[in-house]
N, C-alpha and C positions, 0 to 999 in steps of 0.2 A: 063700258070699256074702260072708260078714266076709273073704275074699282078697282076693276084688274089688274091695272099696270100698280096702281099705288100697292097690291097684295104680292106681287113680285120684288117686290122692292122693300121689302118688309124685313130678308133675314139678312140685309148689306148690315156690319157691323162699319161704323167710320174708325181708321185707322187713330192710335193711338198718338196722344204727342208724342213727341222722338225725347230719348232722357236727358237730363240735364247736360252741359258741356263739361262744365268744370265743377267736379263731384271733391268732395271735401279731401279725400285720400289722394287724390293728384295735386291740389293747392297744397295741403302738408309737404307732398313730396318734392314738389318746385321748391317751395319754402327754405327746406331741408337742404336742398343742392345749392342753394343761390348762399345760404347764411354759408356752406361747408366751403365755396367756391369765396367768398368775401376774405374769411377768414386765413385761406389757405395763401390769397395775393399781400394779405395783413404779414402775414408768416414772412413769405418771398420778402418783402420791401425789407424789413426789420433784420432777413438773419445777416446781410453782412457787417452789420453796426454790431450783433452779438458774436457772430466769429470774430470780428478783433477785437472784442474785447476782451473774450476769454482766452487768445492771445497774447493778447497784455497782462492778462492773471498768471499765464505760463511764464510768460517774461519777468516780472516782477519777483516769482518762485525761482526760476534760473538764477535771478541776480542776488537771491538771499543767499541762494550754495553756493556761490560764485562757479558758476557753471558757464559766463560768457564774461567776456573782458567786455570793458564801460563803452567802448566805440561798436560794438558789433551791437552791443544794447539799444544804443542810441539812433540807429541805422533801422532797427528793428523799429522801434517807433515810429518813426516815417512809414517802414511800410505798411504796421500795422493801422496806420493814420488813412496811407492810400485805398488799402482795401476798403475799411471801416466806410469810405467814401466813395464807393464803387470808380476806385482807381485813377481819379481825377486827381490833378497834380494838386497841391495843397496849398500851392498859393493862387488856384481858382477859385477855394473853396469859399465863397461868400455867408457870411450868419446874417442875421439881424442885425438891425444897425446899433443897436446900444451894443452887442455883442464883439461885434467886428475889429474895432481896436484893440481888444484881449486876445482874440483872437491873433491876429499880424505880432502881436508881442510875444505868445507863445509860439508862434512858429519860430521868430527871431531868437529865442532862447535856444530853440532845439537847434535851430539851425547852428549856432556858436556851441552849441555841445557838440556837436556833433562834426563842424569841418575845423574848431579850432584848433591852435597850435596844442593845449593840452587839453587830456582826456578828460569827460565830466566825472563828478565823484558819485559815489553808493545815494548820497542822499539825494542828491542833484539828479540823476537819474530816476529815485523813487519816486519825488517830486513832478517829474516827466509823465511820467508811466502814469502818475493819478491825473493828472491834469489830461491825458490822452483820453484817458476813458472818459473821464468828465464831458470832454469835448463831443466824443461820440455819441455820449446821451443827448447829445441837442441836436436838433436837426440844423440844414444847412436852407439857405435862402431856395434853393435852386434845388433839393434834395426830391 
């Protein structure tokens, strides 16, 4: 009888293992979304610091054809400063410590071009405008 049963039992195949989980074409393709999704918040963080700056490339153009009088220029700055900073006021805007007292000096500059009794000149404003951009390449403490 114990023949028997072992000869019944003779055409069970045991099931296969189950396939791999994580097969090379789905890690590529996580890979693939995760590096597209990195780069795409890289992008996000970065473009308001590149709209004002190319702002300030259009400002500095305006101000060569004298297309804007020196106070609307100067005003221009600041906002293009606030944006550039995702619109915090400029005297929150903390650098690095070695940085920080350049910093407070050039805003005191613009700030006297800008409310004082007379208008700043073509160079004084050019001067502005690069030192804006400048500023914008560097990150902020808090940024």
């Amino acid at each position: 009888m114990s023949r028997m049963l072992d000869e019944q039992w003779v055409d069970i195949v045991p099931p296969q293992a189950p396939p791999p989980s994580a097969d090379p074409l789905t890690v590529t393709i996580l890979a693939v979304v995760l590096l597209a999704l990195l780069a795409l918040g890289l992008y996000l963080h970065t473009r308001p610091h590149r709209r004002a700056k190319r702002a300030l490339r259009r400002l500095a153009r305006d101000l060569r054809h004298a297309q804007r009088d020196n106070k609307s220029v100067c005003l221009r700055i600041r906002a293009c400063l606030r944006s550039g900073f995702r619109g915090r006021s400029l005297g929150t805007v903390r650098m690095a410590e070695p940085q920080q007292a350049d910093w407070e000096a050039y805003l005191g500059r613009l700030s006297t071009s800008c409310f004082g009794p007379e208008p700043p000149t073509t160079g004084e404003l050019n001067r502005l405008i690069d030192d804006a951009s400048q500023w914008l390449g560097r990150r902020s403490v808090d940024a």
